[in-house]
C-alpha positions in Angstrom: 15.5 42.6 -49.9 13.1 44.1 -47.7 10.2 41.2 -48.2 13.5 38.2 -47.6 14.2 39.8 -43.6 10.4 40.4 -43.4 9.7 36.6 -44.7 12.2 35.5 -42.4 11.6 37.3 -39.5 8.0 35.7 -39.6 9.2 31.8 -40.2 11.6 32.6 -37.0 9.0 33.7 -35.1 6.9 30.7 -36.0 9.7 28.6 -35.0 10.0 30.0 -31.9 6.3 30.5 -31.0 6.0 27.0 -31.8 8.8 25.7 -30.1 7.8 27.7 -26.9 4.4 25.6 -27.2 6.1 22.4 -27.4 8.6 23.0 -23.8 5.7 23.4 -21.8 3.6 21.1 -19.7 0.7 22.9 -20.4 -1.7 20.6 -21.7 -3.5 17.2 -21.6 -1.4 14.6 -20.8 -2.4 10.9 -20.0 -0.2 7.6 -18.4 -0.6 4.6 -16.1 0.0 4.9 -12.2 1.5 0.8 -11.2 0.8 -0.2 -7.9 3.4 -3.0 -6.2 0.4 -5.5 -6.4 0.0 -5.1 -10.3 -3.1 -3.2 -10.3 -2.9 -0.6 -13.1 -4.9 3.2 -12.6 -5.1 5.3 -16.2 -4.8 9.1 -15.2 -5.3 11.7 -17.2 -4.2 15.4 -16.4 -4.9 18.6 -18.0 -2.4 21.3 -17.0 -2.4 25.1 -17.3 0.8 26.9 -16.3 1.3 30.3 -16.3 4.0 32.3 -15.0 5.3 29.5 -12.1 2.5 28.5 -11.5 0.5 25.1 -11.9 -3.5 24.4 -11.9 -5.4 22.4 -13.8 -7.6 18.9 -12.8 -6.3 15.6 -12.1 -8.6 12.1 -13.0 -6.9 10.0 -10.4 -6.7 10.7 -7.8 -9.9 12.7 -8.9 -9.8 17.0 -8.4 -8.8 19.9 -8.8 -4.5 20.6 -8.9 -3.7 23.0 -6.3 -0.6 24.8 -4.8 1.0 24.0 -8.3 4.4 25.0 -9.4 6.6 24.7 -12.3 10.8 25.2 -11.5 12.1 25.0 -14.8 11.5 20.9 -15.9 10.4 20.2 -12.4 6.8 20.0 -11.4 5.2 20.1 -7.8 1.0 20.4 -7.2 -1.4 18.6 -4.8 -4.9 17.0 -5.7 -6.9 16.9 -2.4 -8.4 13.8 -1.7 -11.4 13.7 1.3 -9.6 16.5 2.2 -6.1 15.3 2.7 -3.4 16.2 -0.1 -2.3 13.5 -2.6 1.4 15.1 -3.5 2.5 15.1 -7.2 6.0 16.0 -8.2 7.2 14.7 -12.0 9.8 16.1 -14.4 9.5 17.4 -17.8 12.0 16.0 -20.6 11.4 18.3 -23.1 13.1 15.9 -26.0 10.9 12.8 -25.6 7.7 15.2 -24.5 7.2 13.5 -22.0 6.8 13.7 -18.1 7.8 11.4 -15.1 5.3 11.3 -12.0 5.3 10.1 -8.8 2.6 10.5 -6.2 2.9 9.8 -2.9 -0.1 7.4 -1.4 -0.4 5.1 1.4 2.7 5.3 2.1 4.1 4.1 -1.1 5.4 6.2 -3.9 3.8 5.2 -7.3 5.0 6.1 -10.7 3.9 7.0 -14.2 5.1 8.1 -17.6 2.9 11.0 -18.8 2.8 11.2 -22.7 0.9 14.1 -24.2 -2.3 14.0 -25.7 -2.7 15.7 -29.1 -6.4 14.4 -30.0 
């Protein structure tokens, strides 16, 4: 009786350890930013979040994520460009594992679907 709650206890706790891993934006994630003109930029983001907060390096526009945060699904983090701040702000849907991004830049707010990447 003893081993069935001890064997149990452990697949729960795999369960949830893994289903922890799979709610969180932590991670490598990669999309397509469209511009109104039809040019296409490939990003690619590696996050780290722990406890609120957000870092982690962004491949367009190019640097380091800073004043990151994570609000339950929401996310919020800058990438400094020549010194000014590109602003990021996306939701997480945790049952499609994906994210939605938009940056603000130029003026103009572009958009991309975040997918994660496993390899």
């Amino acid at each position: 009786m003893t081993k069935k709650i001890f064997t149990t206890a452990a697949l729960l706790s795999c369960l949830l350890v893994s289903f922890k891993a799979s709610t969180s934006v932590e991670g490598k994630w990669k999309g397509t930013y469209k511009t109104p003109d039809g040019n296409e930029y490939p990003v690619t983001y590696n996050f780290k979040a722990e406890s609120g907060s957000l870092a982690g390096v962004a491949t367009f526009p190019k640097g380091t994520i800073v004043n990151g945060k994570v609000e339950g699904t929401e996310i919020k983090f800058d990438v400094p460009v020549y010194g000014s701040p590109i602003q990021h702000t996306g939701k997480y849907y945790t049952q499609a594992d994906s994210i939605g991004m938009d940056i603000q830049l130029n003026g103009k707010t572009l958009h991309a679907t975040l997918l994660r990447d496993n390899e």
